[in-house]
mmCIF file as Biopython writes it, N, C-alpha, C and O atoms, coordinates in Angstrom:
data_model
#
loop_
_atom_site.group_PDB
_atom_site.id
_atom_site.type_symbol
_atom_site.label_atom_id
_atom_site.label_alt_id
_atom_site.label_comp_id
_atom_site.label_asym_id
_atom_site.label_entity_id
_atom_site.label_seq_id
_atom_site.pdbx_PDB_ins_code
_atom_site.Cartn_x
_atom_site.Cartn_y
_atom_site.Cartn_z
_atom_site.occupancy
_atom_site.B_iso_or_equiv
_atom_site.auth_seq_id
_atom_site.auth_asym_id
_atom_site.pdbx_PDB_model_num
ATOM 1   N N  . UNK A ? 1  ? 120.168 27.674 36.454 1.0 0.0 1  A 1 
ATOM 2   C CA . UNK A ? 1  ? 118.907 28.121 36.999 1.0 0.0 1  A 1 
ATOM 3   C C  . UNK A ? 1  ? 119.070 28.285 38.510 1.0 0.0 1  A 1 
ATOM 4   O O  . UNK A ? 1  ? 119.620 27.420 39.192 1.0 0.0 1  A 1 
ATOM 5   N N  . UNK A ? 2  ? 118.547 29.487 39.043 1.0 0.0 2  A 1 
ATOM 6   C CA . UNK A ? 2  ? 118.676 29.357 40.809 1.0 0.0 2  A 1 
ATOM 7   C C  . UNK A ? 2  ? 117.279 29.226 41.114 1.0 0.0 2  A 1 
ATOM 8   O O  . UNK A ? 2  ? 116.389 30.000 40.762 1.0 0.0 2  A 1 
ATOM 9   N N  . UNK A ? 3  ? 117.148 28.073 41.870 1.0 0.0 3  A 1 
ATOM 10  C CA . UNK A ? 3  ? 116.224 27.558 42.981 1.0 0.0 3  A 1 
ATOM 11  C C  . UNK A ? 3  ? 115.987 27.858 44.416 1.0 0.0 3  A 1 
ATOM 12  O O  . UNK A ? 3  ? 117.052 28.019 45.012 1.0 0.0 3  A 1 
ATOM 13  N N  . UNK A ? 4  ? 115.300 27.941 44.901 1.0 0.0 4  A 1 
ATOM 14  C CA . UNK A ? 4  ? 114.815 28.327 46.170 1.0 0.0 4  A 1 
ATOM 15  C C  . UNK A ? 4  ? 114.169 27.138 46.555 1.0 0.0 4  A 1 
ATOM 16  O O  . UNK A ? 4  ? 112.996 26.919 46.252 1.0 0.0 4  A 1 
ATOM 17  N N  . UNK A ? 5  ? 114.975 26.230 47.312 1.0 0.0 5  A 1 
ATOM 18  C CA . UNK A ? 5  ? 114.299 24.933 48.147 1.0 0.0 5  A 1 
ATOM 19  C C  . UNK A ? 5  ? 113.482 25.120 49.619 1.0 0.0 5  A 1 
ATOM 20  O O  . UNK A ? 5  ? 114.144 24.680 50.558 1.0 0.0 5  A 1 
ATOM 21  N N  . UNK A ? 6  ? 112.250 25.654 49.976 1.0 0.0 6  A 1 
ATOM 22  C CA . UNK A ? 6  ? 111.916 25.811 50.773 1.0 0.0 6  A 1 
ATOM 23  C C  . UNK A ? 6  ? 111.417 24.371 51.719 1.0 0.0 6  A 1 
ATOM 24  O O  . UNK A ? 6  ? 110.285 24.059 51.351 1.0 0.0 6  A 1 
ATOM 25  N N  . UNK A ? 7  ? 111.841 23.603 52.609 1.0 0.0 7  A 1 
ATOM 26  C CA . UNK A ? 7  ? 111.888 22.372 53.458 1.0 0.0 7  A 1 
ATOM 27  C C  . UNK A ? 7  ? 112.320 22.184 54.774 1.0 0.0 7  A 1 
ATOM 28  O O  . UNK A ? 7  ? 113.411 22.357 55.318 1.0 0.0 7  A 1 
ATOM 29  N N  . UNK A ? 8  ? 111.347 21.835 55.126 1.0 0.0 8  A 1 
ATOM 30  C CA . UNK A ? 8  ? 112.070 21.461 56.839 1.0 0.0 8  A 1 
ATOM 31  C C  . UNK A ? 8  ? 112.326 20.080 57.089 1.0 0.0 8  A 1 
ATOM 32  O O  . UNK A ? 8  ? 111.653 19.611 58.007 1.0 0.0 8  A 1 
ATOM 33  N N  . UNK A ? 9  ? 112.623 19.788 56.875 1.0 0.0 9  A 1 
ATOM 34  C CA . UNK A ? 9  ? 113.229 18.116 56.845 1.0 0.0 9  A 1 
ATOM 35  C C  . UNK A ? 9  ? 114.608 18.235 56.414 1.0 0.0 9  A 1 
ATOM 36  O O  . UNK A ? 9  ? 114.909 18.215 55.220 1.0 0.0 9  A 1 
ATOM 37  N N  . UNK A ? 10 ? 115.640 18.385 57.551 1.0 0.0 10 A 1 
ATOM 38  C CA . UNK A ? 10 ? 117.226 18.744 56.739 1.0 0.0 10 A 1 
ATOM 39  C C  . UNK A ? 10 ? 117.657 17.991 55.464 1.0 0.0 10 A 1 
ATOM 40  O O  . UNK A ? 10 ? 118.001 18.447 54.374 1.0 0.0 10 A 1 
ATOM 41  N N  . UNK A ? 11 ? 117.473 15.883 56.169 1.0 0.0 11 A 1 
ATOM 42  C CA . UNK A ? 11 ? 117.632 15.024 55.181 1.0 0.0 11 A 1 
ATOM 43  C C  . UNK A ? 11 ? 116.955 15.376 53.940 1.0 0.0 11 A 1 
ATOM 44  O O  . UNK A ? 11 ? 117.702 15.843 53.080 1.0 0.0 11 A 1 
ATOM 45  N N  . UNK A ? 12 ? 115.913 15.285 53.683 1.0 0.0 12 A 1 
ATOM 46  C CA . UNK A ? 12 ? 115.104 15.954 52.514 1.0 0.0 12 A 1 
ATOM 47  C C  . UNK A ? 12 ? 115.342 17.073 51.587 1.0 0.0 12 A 1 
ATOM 48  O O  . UNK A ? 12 ? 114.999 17.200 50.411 1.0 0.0 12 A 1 
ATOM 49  N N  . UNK A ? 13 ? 116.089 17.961 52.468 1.0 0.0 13 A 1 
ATOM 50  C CA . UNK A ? 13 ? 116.862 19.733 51.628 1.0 0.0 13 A 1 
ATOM 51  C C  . UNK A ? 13 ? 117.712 18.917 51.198 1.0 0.0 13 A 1 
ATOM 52  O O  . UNK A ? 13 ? 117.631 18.567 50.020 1.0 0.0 13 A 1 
ATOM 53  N N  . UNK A ? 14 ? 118.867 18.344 52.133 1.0 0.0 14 A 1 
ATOM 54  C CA . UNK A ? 14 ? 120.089 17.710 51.381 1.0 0.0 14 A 1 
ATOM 55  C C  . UNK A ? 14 ? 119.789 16.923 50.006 1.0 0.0 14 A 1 
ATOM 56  O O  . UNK A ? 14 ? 120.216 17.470 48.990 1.0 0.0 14 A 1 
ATOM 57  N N  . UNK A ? 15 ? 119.273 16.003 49.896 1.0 0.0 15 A 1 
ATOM 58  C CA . UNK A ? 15 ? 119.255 15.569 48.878 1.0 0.0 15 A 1 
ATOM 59  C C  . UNK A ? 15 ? 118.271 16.520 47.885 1.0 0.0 15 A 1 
ATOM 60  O O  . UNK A ? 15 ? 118.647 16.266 46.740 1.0 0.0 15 A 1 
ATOM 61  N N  . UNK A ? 16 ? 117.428 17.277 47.846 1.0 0.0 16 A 1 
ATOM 62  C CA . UNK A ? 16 ? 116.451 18.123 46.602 1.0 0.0 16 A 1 
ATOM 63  C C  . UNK A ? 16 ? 118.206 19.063 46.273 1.0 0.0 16 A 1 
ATOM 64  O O  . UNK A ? 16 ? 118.693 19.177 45.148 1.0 0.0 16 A 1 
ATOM 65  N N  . UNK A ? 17 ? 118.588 19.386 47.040 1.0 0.0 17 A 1 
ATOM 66  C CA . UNK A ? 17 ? 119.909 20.281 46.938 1.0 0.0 17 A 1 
ATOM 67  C C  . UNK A ? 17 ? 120.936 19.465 46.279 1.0 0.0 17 A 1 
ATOM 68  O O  . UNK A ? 17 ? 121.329 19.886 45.191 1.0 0.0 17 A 1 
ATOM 69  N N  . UNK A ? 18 ? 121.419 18.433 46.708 1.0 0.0 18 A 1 
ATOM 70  C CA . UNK A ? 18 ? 122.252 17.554 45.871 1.0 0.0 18 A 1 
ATOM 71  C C  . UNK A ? 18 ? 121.712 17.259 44.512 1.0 0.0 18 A 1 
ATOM 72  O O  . UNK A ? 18 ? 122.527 17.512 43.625 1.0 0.0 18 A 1 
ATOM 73  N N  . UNK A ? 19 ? 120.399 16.727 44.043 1.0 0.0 19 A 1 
ATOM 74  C CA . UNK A ? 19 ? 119.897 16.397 43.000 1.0 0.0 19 A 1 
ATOM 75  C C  . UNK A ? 19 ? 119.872 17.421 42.039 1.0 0.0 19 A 1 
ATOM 76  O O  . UNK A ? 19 ? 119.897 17.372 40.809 1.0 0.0 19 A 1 
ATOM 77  N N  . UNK A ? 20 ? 119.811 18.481 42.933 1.0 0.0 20 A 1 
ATOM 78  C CA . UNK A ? 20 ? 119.243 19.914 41.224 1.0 0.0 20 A 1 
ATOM 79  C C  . UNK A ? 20 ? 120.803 20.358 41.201 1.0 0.0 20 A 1 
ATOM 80  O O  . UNK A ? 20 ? 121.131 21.186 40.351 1.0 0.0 20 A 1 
ATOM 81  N N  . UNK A ? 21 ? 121.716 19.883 42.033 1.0 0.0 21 A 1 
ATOM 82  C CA . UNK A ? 21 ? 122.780 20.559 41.884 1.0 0.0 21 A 1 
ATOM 83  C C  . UNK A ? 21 ? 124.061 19.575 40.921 1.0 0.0 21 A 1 
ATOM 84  O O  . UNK A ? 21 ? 125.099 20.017 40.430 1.0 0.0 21 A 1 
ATOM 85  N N  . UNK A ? 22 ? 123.637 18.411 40.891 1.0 0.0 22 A 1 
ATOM 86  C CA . UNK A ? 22 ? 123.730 17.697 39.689 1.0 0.0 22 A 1 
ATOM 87  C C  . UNK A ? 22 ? 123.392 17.903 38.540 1.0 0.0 22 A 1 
ATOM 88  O O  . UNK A ? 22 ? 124.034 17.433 37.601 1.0 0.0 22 A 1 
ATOM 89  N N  . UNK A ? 23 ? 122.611 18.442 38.420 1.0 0.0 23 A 1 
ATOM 90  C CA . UNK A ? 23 ? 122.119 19.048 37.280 1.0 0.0 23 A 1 
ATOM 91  C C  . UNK A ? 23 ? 122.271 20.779 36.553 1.0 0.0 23 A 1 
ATOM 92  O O  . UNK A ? 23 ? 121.713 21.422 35.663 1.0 0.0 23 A 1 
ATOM 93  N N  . UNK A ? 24 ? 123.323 20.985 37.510 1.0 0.0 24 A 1 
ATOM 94  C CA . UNK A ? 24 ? 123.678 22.180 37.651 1.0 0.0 24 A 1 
ATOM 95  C C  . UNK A ? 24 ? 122.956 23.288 38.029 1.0 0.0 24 A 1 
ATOM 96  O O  . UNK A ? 24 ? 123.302 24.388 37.597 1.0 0.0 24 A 1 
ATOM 97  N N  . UNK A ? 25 ? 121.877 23.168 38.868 1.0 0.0 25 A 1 
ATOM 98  C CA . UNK A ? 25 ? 121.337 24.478 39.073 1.0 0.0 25 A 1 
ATOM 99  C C  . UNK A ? 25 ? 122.332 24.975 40.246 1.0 0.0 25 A 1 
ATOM 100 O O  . UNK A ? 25 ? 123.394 24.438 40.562 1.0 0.0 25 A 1 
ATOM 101 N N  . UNK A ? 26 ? 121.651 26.304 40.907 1.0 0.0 26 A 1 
ATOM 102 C CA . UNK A ? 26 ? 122.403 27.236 41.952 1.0 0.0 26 A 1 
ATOM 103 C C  . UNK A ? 26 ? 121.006 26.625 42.938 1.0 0.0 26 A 1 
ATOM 104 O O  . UNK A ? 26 ? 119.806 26.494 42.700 1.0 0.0 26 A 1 
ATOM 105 N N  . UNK A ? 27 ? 121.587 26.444 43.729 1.0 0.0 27 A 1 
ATOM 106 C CA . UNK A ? 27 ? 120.345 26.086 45.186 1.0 0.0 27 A 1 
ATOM 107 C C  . UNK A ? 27 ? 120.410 26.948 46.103 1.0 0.0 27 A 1 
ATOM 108 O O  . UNK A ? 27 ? 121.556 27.347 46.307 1.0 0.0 27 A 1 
ATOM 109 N N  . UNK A ? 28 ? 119.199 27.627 47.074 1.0 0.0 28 A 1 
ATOM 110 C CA . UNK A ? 28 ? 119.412 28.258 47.934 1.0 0.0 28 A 1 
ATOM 111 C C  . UNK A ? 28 ? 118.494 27.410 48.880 1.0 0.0 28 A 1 
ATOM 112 O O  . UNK A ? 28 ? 117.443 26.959 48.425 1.0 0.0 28 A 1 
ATOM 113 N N  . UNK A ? 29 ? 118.798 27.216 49.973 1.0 0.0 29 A 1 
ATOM 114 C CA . UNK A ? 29 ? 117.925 26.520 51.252 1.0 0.0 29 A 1 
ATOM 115 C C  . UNK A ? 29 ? 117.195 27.593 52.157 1.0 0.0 29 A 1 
ATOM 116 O O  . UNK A ? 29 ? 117.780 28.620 52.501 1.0 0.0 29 A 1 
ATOM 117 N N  . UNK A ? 30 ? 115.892 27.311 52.529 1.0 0.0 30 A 1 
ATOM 118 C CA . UNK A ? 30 ? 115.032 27.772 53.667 1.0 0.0 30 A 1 
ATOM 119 C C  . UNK A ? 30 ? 114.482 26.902 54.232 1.0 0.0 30 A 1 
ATOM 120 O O  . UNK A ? 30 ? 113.709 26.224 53.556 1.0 0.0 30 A 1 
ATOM 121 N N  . UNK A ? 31 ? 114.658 26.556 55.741 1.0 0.0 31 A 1 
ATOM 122 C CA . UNK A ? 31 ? 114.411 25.262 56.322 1.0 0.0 31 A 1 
ATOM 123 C C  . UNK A ? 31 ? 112.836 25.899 56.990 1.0 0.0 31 A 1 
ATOM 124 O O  . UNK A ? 31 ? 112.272 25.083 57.720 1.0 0.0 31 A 1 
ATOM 125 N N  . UNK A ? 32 ? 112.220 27.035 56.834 1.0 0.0 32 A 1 
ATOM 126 C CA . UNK A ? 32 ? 111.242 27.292 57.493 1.0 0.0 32 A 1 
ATOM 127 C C  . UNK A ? 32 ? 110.143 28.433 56.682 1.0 0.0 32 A 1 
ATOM 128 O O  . UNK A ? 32 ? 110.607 29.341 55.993 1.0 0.0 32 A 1 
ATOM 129 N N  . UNK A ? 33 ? 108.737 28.257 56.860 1.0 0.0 33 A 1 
ATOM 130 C CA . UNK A ? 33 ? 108.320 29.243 55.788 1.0 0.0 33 A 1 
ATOM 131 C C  . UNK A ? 33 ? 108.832 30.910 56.004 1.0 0.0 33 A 1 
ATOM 132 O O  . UNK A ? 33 ? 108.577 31.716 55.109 1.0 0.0 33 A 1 
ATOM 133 N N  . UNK A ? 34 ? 109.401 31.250 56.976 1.0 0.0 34 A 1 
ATOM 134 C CA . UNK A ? 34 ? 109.311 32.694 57.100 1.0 0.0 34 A 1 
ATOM 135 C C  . UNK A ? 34 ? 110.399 33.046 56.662 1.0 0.0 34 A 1 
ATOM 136 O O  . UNK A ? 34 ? 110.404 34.272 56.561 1.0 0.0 34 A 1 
ATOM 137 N N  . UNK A ? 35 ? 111.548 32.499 56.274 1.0 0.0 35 A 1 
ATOM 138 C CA . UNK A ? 35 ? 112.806 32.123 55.736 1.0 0.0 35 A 1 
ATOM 139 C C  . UNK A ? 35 ? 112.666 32.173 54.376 1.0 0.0 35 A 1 
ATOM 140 O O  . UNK A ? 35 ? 113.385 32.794 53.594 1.0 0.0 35 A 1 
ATOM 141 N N  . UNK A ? 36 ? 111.717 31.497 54.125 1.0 0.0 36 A 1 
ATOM 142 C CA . UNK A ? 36 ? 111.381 30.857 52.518 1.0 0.0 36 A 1 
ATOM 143 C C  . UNK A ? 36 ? 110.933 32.019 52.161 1.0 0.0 36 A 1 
ATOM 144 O O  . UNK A ? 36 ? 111.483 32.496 51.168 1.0 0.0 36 A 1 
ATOM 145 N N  . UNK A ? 37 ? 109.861 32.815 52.798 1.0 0.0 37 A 1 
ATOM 146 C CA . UNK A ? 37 ? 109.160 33.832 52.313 1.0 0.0 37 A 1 
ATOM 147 C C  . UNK A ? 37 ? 110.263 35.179 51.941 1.0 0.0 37 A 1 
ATOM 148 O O  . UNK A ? 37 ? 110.462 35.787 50.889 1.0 0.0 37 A 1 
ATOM 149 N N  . UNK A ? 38 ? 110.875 35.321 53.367 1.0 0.0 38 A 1 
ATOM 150 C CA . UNK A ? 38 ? 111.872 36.251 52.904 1.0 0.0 38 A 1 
ATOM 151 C C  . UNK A ? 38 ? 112.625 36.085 52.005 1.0 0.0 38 A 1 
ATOM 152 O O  . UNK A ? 38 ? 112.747 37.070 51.278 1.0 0.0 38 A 1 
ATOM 153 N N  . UNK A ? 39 ? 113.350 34.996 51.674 1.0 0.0 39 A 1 
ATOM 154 C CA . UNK A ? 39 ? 114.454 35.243 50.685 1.0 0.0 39 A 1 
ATOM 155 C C  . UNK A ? 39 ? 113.534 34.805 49.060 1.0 0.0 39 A 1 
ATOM 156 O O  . UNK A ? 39 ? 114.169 34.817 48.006 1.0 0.0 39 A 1 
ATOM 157 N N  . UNK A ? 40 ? 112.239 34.496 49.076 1.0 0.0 40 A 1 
ATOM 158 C CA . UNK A ? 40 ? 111.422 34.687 47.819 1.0 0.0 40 A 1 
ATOM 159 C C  . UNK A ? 40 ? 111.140 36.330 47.694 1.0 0.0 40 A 1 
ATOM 160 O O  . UNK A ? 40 ? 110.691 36.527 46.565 1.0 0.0 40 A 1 
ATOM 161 N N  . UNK A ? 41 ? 111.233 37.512 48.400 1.0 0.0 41 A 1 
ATOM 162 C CA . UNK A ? 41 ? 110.662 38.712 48.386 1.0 0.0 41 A 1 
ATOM 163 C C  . UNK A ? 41 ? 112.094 38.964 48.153 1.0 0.0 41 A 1 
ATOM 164 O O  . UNK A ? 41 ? 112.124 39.224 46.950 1.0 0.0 41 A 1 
ATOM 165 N N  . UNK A ? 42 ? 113.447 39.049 48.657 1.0 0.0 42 A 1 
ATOM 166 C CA . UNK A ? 42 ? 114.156 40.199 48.408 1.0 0.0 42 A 1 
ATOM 167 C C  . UNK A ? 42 ? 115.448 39.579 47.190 1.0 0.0 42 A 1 
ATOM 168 O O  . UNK A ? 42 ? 116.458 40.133 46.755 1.0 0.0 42 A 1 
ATOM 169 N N  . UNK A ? 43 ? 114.884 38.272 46.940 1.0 0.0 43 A 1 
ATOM 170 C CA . UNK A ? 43 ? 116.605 37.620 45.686 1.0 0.0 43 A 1 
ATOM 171 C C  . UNK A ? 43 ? 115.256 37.016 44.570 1.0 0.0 43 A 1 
ATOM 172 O O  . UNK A ? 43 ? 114.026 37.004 44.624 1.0 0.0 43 A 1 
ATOM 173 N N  . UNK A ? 44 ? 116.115 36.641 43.768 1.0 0.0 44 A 1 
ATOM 174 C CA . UNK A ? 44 ? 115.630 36.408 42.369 1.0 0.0 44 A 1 
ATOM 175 C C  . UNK A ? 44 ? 115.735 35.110 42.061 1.0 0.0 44 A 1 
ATOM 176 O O  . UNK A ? 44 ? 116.870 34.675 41.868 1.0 0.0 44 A 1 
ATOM 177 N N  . UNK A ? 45 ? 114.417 34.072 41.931 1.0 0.0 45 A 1 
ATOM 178 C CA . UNK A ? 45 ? 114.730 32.902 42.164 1.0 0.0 45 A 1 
ATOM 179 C C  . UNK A ? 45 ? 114.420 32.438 40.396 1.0 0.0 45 A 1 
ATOM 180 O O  . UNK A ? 45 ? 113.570 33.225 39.979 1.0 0.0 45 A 1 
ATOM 181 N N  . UNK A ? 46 ? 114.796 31.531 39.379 1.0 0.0 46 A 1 
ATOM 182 C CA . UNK A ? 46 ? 113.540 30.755 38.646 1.0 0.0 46 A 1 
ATOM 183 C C  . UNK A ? 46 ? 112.998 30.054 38.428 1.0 0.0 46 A 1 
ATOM 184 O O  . UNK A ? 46 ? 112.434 29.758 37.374 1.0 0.0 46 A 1 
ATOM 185 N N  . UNK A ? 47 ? 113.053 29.224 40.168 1.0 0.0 47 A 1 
ATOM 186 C CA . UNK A ? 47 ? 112.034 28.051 40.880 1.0 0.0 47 A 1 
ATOM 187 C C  . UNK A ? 47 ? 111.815 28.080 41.914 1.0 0.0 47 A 1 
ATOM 188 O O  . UNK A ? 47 ? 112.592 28.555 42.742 1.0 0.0 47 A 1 
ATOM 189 N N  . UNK A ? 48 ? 110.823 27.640 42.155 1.0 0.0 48 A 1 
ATOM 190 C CA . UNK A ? 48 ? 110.668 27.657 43.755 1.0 0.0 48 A 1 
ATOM 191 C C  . UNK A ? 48 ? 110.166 26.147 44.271 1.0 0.0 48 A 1 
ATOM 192 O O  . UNK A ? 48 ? 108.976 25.889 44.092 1.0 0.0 48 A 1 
ATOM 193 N N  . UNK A ? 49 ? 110.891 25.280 44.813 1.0 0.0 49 A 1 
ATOM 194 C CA . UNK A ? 49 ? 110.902 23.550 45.286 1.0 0.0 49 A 1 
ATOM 195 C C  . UNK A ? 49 ? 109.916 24.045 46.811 1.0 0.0 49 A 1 
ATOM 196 O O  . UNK A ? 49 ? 110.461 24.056 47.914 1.0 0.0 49 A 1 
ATOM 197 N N  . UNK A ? 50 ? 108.522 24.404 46.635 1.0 0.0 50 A 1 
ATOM 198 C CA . UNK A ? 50 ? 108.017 24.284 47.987 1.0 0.0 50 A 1 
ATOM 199 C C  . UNK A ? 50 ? 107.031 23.213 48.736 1.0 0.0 50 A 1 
ATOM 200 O O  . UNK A ? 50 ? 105.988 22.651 48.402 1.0 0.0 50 A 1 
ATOM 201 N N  . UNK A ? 51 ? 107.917 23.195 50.000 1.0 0.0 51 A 1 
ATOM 202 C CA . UNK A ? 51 ? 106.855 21.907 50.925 1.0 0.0 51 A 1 
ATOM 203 C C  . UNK A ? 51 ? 105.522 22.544 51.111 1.0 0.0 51 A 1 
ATOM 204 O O  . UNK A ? 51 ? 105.163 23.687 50.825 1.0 0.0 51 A 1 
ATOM 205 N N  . UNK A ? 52 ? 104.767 21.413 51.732 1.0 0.0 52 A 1 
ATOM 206 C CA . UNK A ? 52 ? 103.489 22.592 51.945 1.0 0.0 52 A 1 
ATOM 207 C C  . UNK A ? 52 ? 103.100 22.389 53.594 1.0 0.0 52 A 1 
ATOM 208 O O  . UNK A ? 52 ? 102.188 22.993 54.158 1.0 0.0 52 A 1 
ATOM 209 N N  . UNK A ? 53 ? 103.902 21.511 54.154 1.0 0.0 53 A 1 
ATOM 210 C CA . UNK A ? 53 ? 104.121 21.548 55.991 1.0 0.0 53 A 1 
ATOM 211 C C  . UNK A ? 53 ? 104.683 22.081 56.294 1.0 0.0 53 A 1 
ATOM 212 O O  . UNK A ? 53 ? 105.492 21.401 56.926 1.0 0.0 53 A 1 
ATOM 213 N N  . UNK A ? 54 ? 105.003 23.315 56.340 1.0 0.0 54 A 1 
ATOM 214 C CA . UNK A ? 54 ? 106.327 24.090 56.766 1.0 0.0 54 A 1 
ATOM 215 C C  . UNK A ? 54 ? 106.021 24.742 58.312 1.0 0.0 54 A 1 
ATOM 216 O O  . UNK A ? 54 ? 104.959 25.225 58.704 1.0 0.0 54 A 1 
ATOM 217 N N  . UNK A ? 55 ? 106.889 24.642 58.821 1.0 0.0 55 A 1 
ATOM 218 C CA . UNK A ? 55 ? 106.591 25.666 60.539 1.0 0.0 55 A 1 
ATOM 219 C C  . UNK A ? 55 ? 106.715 27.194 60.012 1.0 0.0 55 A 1 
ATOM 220 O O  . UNK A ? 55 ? 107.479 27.779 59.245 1.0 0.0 55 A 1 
ATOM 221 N N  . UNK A ? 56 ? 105.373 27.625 60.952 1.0 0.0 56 A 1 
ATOM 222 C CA . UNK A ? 56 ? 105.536 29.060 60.621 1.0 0.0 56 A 1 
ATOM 223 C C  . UNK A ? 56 ? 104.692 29.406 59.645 1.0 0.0 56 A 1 
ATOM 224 O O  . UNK A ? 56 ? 103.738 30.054 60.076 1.0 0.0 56 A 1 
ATOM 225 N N  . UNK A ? 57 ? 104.681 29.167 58.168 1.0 0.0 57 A 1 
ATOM 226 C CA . UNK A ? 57 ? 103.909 29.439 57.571 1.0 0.0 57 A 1 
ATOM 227 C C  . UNK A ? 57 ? 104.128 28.284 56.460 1.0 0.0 57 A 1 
ATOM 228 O O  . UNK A ? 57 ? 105.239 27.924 56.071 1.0 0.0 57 A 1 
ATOM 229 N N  . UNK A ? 58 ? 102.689 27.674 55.937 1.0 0.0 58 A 1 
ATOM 230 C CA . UNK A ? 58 ? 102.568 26.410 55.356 1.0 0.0 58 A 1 
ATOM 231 C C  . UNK A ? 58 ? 102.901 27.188 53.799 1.0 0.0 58 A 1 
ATOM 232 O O  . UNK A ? 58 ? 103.070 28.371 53.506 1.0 0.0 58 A 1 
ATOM 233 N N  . UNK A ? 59 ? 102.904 25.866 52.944 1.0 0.0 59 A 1 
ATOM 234 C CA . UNK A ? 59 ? 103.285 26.455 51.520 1.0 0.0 59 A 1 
ATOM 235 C C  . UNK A ? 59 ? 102.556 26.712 50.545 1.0 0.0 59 A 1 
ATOM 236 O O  . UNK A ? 59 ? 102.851 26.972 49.379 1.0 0.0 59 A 1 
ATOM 237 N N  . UNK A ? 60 ? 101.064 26.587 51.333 1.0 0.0 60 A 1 
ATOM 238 C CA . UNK A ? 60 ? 99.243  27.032 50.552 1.0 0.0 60 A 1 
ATOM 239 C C  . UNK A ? 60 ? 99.683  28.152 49.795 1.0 0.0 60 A 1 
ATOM 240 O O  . UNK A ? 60 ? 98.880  28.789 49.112 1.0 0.0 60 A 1 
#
């Protein structure tokens, strides 16, 4: 499964990224919402792990 971890807390990506990747998914990281947003509009995710404090744009 590929995931889209959207988080700004590095410690926090690292491990959601280590954990699903134990489990074999594909992880992609966005440490910021405008990041997150873009790579949700132009790649193909079939999850999306979103914070909802994000700089830039929250995860409402």
């Amino acid at each position: 499964m590929r995931v889209l971890t959207v988080e700004d807390e590095k410690r926090m990506a690292g491990l959601l990224k280590k954990g699903l990747e134990e489990e074999n998914h594909s992880v992609t990281l966005a440490h910021d919402g405008p990041a997150g947003l873009e790579m949700a509009e132009f790649y193909e995710f079939d999850a999306v792990v979103l914070d909802i404090m994000l700089p830039g744009i929250d995860g409402f």
